[in-house]
C-alpha positions in Angstrom: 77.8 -36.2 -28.2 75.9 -34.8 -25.1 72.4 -36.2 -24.1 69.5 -34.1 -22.7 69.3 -35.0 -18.8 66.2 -37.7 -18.4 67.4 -39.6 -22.4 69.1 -42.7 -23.1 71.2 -42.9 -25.4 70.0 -46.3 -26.2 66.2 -45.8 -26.4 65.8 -49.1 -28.4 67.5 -51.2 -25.6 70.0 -54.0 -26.3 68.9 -55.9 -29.6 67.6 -60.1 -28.8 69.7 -62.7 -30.0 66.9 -65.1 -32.0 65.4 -67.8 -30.0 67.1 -70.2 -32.8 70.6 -68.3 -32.1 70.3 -69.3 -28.4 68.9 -73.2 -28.9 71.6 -73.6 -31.3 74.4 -72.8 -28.9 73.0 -74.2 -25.8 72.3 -77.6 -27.6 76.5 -77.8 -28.4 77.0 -77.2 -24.0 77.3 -80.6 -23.4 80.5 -81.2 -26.4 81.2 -77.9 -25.7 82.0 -78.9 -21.7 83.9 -82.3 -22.5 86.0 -80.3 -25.1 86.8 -78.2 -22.4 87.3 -80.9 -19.8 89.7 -82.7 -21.9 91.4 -79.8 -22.5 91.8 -79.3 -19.0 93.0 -82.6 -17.8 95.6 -82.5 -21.1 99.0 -82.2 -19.7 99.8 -80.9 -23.3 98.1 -77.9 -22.3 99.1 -74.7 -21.4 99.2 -74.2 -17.5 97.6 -71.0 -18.2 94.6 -72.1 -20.1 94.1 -75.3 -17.9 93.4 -73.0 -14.8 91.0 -70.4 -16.6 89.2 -72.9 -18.0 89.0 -74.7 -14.6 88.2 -70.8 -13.3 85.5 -70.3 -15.9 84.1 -74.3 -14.7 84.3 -73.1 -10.8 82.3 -69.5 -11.8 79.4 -71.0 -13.7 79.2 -74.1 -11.4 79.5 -71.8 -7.8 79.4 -68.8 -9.0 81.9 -66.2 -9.1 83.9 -65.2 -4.8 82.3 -62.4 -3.5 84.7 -59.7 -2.9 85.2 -57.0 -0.2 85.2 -53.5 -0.9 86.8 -51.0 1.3 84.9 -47.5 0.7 85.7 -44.4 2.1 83.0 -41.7 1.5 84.4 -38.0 1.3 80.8 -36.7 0.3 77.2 -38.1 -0.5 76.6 -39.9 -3.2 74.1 -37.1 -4.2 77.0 -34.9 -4.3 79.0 -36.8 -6.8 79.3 -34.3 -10.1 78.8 -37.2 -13.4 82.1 -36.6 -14.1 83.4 -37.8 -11.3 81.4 -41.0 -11.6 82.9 -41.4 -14.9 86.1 -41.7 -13.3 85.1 -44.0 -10.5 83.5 -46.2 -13.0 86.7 -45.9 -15.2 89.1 -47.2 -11.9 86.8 -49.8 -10.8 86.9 -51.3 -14.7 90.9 -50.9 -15.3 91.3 -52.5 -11.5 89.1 -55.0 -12.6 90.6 -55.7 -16.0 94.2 -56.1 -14.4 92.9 -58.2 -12.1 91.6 -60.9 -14.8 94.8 -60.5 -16.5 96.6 -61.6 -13.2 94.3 -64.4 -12.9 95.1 -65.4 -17.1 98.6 -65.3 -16.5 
């Protein structure tokens, strides 16, 4: 499906979760947390899920490392046709995906 230049495709935005929907799961943060300590500290746990769960405690609690990009720019941004973009956008998520799947394994 093609859209007409100047339309969203989403004109309605991104639905709202219900105020009760969000009280209800930030009222189970603090068991939710010590399950998730314990889990960590476990030596019966899998290496793998003790550090992402110690990642995912370092993000919320710091926030997430900054990273560096290296960009070279072969022509103005203005220049850029929207296909093109696609395919930046596309690289930038599968470099990004691969690079949380390094960090989970």
């Amino acid at each position: 499906m093609s859209w007409q230049k100047g339309q969203s495709g989403n004109p309605g935005g991104r639905l709202k979760v219900p105020r009760e929907v969000t009280e209800m799961f930030r009222s189970l943060t603090d068991d939710s947390v010590a399950v998730l300590h314990n889990l960590m500290m476990s030596p019966s746990t899998a290496d793998a899920v003790r550090a992402g769960i110690a990642n995912s405690f370092l993000d919320r609690g710091w926030g997430r490392a900054t990273q560096s990009v290296d960009v070279s720019v072969a022509k103005s941004v203005v220049d850029v046709t929207d296909e093109e973009l696609m395919a930046i956008i596309k690289a930038a998520e599968a470099s990004e995906a691969a690079e949380q799947t390094d960090i989970r394994h």
